[in-house]
GULUMTOR-219979 format. One record per atom (N, C-alpha, C): atom name; residue number from 0; x, y, z. Coordinates in Angstrom, 2 decimals. Layout:
# GULUMTOR-219979
  atomo  num       xx       yy       zz
     CA  NUM        X        Y        Z
...
END
This chain:
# GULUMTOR-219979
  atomo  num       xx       yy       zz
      N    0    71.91    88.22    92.20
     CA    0    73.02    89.16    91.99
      C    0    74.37    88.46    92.16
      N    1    74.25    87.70    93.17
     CA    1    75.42    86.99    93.31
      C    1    76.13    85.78    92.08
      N    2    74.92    85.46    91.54
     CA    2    75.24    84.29    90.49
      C    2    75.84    85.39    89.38
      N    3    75.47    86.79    88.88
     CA    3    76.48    87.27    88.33
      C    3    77.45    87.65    88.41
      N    4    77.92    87.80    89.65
     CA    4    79.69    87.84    89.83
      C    4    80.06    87.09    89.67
      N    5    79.65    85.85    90.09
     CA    5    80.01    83.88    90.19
      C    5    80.43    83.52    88.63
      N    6    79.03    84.30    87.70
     CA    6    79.76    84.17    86.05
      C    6    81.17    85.23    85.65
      N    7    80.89    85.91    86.18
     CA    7    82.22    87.09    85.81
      C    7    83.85    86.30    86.51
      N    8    83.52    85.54    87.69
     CA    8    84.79    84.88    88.36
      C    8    84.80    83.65    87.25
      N    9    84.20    82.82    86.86
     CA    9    84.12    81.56    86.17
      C    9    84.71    81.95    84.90
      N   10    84.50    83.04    84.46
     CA   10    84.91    83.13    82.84
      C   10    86.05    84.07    82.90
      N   11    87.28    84.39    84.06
     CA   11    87.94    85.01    84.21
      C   11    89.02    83.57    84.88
      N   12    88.77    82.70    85.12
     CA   12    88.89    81.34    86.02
      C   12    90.23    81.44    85.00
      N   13    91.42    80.84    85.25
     CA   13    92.98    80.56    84.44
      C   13    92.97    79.41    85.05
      N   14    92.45    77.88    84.87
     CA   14    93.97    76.85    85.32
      C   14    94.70    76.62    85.38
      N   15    95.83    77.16    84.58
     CA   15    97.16    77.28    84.52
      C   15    97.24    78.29    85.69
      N   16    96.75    79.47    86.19
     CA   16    97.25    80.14    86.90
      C   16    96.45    79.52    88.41
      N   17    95.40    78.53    88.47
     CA   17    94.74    78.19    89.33
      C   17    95.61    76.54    90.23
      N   18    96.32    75.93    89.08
     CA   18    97.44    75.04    89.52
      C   18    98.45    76.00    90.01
      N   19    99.11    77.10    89.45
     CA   19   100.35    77.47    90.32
      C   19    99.97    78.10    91.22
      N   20    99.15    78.95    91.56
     CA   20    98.31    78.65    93.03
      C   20    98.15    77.84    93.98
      N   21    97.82    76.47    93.47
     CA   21    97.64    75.55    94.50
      C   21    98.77    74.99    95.17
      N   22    99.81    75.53    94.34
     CA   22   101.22    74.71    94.62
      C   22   102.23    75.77    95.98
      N   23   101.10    77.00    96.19
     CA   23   101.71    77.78    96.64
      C   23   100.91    77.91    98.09
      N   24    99.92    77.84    97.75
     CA   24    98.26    78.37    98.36
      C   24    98.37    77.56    99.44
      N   25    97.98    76.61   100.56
     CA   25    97.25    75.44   101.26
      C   25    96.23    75.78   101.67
      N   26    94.87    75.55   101.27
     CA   26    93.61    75.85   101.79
      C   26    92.63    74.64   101.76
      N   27    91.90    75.25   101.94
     CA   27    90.74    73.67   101.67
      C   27    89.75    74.43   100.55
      N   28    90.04    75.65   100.83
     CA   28    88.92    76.36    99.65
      C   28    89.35    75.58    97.98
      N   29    88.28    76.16    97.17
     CA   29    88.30    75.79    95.85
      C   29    89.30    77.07    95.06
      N   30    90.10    76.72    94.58
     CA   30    90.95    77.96    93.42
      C   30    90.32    77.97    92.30
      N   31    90.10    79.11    91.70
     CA   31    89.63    78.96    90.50
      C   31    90.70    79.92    89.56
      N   32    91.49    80.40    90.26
     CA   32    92.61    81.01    89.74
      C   32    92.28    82.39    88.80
      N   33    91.50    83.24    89.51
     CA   33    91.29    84.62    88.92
      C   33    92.37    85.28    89.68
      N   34    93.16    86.18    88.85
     CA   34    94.50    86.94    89.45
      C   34    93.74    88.69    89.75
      N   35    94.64    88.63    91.18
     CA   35    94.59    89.53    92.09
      C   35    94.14    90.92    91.81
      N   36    94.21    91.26    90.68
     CA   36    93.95    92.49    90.49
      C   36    92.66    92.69    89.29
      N   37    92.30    91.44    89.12
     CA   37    90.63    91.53    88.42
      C   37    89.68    90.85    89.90
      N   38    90.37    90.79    90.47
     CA   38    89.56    90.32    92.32
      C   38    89.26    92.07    92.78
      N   39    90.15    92.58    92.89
     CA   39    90.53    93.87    93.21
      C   39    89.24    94.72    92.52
      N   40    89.59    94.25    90.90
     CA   40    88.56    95.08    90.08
      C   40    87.19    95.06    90.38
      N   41    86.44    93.46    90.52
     CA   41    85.43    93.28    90.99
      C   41    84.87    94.09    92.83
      N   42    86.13    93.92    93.67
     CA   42    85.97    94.28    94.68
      C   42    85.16    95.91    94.46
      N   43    86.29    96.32    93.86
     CA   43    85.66    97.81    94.19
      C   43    84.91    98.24    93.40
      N   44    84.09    97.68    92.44
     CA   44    82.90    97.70    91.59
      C   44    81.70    97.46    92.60
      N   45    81.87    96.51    93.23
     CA   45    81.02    95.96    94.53
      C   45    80.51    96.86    95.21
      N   46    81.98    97.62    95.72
     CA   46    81.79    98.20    97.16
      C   46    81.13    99.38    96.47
      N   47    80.91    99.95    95.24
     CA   47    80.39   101.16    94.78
      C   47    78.86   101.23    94.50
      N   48    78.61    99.97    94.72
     CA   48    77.31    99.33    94.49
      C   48    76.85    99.19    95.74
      N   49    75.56    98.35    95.74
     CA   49    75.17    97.66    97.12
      C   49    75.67    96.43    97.72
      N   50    76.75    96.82    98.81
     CA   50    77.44    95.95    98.85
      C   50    76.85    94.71    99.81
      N   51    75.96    95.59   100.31
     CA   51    75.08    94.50   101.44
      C   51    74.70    93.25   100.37
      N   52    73.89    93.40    99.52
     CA   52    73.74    92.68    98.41
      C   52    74.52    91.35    98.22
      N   53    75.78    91.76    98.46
     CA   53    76.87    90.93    97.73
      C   53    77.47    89.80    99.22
      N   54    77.84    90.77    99.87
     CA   54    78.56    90.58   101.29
      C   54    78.43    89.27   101.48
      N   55    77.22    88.92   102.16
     CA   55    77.24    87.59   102.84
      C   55    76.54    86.30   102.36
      N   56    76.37    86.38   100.74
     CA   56    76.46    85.56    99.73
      C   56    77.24    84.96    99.70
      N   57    79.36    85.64    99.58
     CA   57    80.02    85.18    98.97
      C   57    80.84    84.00   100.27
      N   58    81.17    83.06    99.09
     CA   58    81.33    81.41   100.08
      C   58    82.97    81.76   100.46
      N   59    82.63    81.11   101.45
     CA   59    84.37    80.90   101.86
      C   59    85.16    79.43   101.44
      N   60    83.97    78.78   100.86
     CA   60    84.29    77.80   100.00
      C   60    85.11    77.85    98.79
      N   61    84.99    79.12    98.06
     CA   61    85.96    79.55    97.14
      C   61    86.91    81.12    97.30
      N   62    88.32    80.30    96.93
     CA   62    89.16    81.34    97.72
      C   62    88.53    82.65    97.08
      N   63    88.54    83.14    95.73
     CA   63    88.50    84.00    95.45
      C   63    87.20    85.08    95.54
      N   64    86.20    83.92    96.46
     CA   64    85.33    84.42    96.82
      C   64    85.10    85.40    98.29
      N   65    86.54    84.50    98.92
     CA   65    86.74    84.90   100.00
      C   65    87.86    86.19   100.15
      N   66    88.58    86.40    98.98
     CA   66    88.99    87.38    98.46
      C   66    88.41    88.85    98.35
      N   67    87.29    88.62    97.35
     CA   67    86.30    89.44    97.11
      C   67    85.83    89.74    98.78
      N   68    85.54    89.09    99.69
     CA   68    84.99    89.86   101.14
      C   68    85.95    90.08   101.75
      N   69    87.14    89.49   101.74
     CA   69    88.04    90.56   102.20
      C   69    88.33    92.25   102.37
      N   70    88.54    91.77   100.45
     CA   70    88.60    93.24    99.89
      C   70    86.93    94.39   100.33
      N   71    86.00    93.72   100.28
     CA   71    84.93    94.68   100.49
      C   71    84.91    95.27   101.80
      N   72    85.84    94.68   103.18
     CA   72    86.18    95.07   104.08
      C   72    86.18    96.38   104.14
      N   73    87.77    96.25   103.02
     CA   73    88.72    97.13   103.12
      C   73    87.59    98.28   102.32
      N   74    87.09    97.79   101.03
     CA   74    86.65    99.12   100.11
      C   74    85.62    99.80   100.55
      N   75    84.74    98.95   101.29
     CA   75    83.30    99.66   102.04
      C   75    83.20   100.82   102.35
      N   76    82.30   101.50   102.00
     CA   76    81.89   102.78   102.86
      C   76    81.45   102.56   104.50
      N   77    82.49   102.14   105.21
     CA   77    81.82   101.83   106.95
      C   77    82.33   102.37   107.47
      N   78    81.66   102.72   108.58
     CA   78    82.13   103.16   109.79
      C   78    83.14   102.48   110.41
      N   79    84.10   103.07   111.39
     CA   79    85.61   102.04   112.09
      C   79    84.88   101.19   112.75
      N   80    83.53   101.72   113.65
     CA   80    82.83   100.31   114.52
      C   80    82.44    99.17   113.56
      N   81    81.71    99.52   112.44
     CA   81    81.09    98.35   111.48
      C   81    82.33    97.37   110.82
      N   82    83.77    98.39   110.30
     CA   82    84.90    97.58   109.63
      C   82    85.19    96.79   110.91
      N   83    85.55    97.43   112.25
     CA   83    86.32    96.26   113.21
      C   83    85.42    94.81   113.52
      N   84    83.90    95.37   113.26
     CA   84    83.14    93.92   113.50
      C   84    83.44    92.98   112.61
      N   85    83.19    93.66   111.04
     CA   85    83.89    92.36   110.49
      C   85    84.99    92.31   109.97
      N   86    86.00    92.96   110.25
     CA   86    87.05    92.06   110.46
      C   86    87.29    90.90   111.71
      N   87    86.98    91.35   112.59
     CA   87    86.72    90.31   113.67
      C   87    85.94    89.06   113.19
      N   88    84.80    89.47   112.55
     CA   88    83.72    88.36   112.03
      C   88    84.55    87.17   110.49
      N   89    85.54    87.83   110.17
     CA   89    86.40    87.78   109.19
      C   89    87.68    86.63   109.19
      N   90    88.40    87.20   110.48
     CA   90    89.83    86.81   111.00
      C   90    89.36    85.13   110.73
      N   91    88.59    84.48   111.76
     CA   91    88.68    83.09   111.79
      C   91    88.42    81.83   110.41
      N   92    87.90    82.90   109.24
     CA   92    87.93    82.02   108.16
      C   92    89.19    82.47   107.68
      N   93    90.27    82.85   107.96
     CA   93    91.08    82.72   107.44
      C   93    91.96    81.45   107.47
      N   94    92.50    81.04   106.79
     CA   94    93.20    79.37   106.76
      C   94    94.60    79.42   106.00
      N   95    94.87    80.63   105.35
     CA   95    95.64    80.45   104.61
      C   95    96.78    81.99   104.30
      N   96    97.98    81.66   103.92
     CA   96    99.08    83.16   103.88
      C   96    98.09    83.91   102.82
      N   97    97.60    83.72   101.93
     CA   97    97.06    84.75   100.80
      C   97    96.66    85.60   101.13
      N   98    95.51    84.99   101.04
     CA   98    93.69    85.44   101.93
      C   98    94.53    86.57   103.11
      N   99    95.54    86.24   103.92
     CA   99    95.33    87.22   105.39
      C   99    96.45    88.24   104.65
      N  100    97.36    88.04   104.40
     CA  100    98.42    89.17   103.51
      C  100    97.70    90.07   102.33
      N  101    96.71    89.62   101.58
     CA  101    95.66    90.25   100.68
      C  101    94.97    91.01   101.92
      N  102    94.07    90.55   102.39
     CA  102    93.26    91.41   103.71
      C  102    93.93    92.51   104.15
      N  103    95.20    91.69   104.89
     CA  103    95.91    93.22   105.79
      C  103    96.25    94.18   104.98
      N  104    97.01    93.97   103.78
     CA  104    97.29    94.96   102.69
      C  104    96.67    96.05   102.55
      N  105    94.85    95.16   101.87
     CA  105    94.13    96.10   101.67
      C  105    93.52    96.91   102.61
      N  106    93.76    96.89   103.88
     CA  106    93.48    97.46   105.54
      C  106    94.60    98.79   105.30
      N  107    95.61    98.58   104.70
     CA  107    96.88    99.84   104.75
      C  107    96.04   101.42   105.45
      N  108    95.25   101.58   104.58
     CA  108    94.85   102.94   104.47
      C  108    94.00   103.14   105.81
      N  109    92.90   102.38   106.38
     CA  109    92.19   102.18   107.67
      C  109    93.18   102.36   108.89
      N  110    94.45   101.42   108.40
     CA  110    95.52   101.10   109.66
      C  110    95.97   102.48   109.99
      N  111    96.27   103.38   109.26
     CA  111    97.17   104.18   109.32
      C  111    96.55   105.15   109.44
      N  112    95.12   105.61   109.28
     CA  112    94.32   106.39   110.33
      C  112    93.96   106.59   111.01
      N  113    93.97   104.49   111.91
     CA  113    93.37   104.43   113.08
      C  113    93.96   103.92   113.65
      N  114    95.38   104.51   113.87
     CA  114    96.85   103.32   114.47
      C  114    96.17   102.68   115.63
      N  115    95.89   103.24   117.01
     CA  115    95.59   103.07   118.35
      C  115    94.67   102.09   118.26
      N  116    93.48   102.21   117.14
     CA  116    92.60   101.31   117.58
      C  116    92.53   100.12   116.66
      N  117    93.34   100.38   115.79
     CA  117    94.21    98.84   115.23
      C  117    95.02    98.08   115.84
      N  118    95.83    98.58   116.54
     CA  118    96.76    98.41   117.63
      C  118    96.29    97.65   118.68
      N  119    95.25    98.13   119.33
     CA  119    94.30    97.59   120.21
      C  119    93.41    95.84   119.68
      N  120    93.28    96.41   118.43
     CA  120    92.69    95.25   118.15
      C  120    93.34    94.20   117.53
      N  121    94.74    93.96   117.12
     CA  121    95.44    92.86   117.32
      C  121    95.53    92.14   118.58
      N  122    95.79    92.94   119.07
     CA  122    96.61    92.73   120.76
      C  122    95.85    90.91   120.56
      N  123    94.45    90.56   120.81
     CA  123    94.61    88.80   120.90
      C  123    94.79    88.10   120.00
      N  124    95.39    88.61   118.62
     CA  124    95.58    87.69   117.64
      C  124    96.88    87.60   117.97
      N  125    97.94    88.52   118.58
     CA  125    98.92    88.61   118.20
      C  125    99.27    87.47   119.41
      N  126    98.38    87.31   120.53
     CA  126    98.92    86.25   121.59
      C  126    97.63    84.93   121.65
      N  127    97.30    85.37   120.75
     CA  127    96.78    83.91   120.13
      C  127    97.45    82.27   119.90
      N  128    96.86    81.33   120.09
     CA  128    97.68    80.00   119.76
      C  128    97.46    79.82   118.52
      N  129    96.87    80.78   117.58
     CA  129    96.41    80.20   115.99
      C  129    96.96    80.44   115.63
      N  130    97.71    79.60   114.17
     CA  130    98.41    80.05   113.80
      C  130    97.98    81.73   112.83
      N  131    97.00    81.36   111.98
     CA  131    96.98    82.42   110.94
      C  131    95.77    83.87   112.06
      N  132    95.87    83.24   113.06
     CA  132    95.08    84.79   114.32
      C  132    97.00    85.32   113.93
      N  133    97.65    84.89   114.60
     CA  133    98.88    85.27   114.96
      C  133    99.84    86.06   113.23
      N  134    99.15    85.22   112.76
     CA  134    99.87    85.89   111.60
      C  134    99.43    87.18   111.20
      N  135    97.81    86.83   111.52
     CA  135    96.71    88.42   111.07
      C  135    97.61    89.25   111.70
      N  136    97.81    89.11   113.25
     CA  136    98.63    90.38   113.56
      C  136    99.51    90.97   113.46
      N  137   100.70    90.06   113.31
     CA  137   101.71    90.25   112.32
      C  137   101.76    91.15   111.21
      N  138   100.82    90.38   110.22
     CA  138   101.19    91.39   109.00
      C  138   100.41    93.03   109.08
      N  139    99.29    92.96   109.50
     CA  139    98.89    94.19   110.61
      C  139   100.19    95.11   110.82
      N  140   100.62    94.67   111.76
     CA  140   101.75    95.80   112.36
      C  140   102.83    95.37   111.10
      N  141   102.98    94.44   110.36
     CA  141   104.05    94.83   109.21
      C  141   103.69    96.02   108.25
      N  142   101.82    96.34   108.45
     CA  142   102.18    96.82   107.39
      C  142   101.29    98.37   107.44
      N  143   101.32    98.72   109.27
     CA  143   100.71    99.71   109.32
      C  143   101.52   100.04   111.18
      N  144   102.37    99.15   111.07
     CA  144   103.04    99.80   112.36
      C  144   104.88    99.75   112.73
      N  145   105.30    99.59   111.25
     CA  145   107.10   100.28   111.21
      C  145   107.23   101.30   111.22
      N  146   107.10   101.88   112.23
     CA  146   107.51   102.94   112.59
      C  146   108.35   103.35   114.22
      N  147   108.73   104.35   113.80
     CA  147   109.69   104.39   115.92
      C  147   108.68   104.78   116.74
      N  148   107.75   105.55   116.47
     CA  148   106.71   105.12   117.75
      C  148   106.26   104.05   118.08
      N  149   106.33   103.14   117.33
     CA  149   105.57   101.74   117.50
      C  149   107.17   100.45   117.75
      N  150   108.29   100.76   117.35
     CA  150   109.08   100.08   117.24
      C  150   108.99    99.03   118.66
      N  151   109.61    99.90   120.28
     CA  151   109.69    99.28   121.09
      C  151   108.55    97.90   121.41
      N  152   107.49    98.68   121.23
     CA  152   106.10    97.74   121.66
      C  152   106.28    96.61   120.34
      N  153   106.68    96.78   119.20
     CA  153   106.59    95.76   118.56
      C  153   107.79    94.65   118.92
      N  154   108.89    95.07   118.94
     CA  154   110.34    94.36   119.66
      C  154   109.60    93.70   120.35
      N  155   108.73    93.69   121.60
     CA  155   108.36    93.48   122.94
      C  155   107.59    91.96   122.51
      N  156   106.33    92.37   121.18
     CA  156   105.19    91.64   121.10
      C  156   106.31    90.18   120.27
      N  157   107.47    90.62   119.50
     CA  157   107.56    89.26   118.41
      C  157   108.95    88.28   120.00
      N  158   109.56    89.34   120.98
     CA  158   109.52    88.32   121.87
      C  158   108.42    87.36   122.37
      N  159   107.59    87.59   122.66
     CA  159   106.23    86.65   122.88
      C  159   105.24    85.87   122.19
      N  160   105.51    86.12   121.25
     CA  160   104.57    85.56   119.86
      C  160   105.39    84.08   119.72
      N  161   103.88    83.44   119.77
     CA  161   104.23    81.87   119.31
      C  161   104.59    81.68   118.26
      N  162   106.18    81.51   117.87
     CA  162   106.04    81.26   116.43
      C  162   106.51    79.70   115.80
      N  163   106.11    79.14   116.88
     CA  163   106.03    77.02   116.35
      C  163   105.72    76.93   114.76
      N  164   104.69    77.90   114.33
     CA  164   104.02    77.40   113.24
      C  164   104.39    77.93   112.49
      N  165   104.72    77.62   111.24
     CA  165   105.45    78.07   110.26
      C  165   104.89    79.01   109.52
      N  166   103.34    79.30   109.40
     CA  166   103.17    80.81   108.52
      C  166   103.21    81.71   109.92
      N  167   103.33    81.63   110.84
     CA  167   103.63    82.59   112.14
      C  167   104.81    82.93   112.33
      N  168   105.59    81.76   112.16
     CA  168   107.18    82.31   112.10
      C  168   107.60    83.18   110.73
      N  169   107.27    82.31   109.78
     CA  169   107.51    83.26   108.72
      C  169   107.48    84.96   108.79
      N  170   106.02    85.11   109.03
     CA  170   105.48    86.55   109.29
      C  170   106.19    87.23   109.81
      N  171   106.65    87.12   111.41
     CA  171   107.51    87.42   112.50
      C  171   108.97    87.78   111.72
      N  172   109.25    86.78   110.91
     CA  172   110.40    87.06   110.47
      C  172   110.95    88.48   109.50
      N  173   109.26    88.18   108.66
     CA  173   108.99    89.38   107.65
      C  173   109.17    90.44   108.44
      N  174   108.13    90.64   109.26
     CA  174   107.61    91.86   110.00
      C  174   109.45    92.06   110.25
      N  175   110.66    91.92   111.26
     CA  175   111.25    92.16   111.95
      C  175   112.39    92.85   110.70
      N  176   112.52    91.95   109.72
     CA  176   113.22    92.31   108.36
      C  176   112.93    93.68   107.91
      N  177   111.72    94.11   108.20
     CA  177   111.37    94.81   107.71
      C  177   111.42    96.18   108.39
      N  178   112.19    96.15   110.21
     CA  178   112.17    97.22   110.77
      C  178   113.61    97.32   110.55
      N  179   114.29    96.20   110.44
     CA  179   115.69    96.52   109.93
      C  179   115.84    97.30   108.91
      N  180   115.41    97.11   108.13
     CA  180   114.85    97.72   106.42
      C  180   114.36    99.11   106.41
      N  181   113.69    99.21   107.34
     CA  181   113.46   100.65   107.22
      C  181   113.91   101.67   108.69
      N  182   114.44   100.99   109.57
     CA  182   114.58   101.34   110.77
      C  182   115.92   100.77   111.97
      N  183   117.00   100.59   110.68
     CA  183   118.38   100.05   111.68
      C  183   119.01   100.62   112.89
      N  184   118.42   102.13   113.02
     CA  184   119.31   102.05   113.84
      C  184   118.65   101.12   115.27
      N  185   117.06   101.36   114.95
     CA  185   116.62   101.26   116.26
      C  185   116.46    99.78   115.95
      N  186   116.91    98.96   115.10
     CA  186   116.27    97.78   115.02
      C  186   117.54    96.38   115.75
      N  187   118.56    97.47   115.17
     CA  187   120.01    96.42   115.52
      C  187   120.20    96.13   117.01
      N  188   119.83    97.08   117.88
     CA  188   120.08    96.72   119.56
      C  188   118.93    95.77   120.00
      N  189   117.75    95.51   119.21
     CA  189   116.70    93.86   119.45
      C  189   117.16    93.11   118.93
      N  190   118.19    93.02   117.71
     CA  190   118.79    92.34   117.20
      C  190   120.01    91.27   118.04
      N  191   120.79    92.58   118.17
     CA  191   121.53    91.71   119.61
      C  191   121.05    91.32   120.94
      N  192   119.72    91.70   121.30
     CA  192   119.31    90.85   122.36
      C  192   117.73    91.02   122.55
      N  193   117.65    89.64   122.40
     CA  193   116.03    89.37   121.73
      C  193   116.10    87.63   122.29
      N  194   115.06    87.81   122.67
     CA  194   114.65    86.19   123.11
      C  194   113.59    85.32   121.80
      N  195   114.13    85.85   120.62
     CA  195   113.81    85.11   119.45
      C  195   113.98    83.55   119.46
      N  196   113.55    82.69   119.08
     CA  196   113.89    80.67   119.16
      C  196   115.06    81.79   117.53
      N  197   115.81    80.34   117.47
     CA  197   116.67    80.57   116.44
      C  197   116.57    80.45   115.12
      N  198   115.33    79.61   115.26
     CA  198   114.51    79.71   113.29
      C  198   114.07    80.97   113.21
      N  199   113.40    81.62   113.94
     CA  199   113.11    82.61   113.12
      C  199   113.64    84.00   113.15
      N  200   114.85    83.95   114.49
     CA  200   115.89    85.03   114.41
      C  200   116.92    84.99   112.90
      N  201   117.02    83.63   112.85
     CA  201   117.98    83.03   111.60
      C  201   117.35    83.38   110.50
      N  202   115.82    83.03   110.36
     CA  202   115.01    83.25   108.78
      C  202   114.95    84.87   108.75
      N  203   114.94    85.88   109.69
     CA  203   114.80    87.32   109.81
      C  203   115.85    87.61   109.04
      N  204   117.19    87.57   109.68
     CA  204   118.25    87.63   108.95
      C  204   118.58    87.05   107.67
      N  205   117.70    85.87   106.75
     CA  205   117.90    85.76   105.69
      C  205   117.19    86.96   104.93
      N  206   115.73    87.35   105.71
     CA  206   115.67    87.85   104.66
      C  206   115.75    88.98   104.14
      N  207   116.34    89.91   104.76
     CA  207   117.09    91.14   105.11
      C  207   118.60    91.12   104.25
      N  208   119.24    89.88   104.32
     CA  208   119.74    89.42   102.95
      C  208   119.50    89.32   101.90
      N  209   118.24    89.10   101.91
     CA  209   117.43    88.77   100.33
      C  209   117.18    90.08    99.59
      N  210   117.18    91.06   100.73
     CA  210   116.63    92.42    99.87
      C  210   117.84    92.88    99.20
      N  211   117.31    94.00    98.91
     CA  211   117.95    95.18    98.00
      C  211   118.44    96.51    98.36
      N  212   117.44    96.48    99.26
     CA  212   117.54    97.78   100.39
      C  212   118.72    98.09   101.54
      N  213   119.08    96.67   101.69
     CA  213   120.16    96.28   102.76
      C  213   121.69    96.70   101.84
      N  214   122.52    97.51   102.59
     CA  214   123.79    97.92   101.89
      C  214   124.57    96.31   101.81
      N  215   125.40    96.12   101.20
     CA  215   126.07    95.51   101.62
      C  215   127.44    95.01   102.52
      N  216   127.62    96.36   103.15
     CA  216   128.39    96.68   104.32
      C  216   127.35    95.90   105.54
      N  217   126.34    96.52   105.63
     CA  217   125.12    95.93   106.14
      C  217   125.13    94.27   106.34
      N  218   124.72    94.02   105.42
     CA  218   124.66    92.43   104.93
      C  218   125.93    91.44   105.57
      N  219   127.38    92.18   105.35
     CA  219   128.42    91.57   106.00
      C  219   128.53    91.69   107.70
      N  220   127.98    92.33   108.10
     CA  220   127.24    92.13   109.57
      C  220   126.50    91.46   110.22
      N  221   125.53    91.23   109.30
     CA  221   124.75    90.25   109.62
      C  221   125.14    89.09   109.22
      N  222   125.76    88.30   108.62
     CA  222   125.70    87.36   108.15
      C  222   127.01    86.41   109.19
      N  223   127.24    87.49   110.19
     CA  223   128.16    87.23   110.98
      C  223   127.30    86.94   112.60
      N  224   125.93    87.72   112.01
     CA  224   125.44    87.78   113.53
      C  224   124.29    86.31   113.31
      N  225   124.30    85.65   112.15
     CA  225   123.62    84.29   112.49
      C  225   123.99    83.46   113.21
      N  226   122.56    82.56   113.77
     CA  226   123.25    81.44   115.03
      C  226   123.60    80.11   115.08
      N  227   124.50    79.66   115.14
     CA  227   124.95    78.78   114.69
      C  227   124.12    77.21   115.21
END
């Protein structure tokens, strides 16, 4: 069963789109450059099927294989005990920004039914020394915990979060941009006092610049509150 998805990924394979991937990607996995939303397609064809079948066939040797179990995570008919096992069983092959920003994404709908016990279950990625544990949690609460009930505790967690490593800082940066973005008032008083290192208080503030969303009354504030 598995060798026919393997033909459906192979004859869907783009090199052209499998080089600009790689230039973006860093993994050790193989690209074969099937785009995101015929991954998606296959995913939830899967999960409508027998997904046991499929599950623990697919290699982490090829990204888009590792894609596909991501997504079946997310699409499965499971129970919250069976999804948190494997995601747990999940987290440590991750190696790369795609793979864990694809994952958490497709988690949106789980996250946001089961705030508390999503919440709970970052908590050691988020004080993890790995880099991409640390990022899992990150994009997690980027993308199932901006909100003002959750604001303070998150302020709290990106003071403490190791962010040496550059897809960790990045994240951190995202995530924080993003409470600005949707949440200034409460976001500007962590802003002015936050025990952030200065790369990634500085990269926050770019990219809160970068948006669209940000007024530009806004923008001339900030661009005053970078550190020199």
């Amino acid at each position: 069963m598995i060798d026919e998805v393997r033909r459906e990924l192979y004859a869907l394979a783009d090199e052209k789109h499998a080089a600009f991937s790689r230039k973006l990607i860093e993994t050790k996995a193989d690209i074969l450059g099937v785009k995101t939303p015929d991954l998606k397609r296959i995913a939830k064809r899967l999960a409508r099927e027998d997904m046991s079948a499929y599950f623990s066939e697919l290699s982490f040797d090829v990204y888009e294989e590792t894609a596909i179990r991501a997504l079946l995570i997310s699409y499965g008919k499971l129970g919250l005990k069976e999804r948190m096992a494997l995601i747990e069983d999940f987290v440590p092959h991750i190696d790369n920004w795609g793979i864990c920003d694809l994952f958490c994404s497709s988690l949106r709908p789980h996250i946001k039914k089961k705030q508390s016990e999503f919440w709970a279950l970052i908590q050691k990625y988020l004080y993890s020394d790995k880099e991409f544990y640390i990022r899992f949690g990150l994009v997690v609460m980027l993308v199932g915990f901006v909100s003002p009930e959750y604001a303070e505790a998150a302020f709290r967690t990106l003071d403490c979060v190791d962010t040496g490593a550059y897809y960790a800082m990045m994240a951190a940066a995202w995530t924080l941009s993003e409470f600005y973005i949707k949440l200034p008032g409460l976001t500007l008083p962590y802003l002015e006092n936050n025990r952030l290192d200065d790369i990634t208080y500085n990269k926050a503030l770019s990219k809160m610049l970068d948006s669209h969303r940000v007024s530009r009354e806004d923008k001339e504030m900030i661009r005053r509150m970078k550190r020199k």
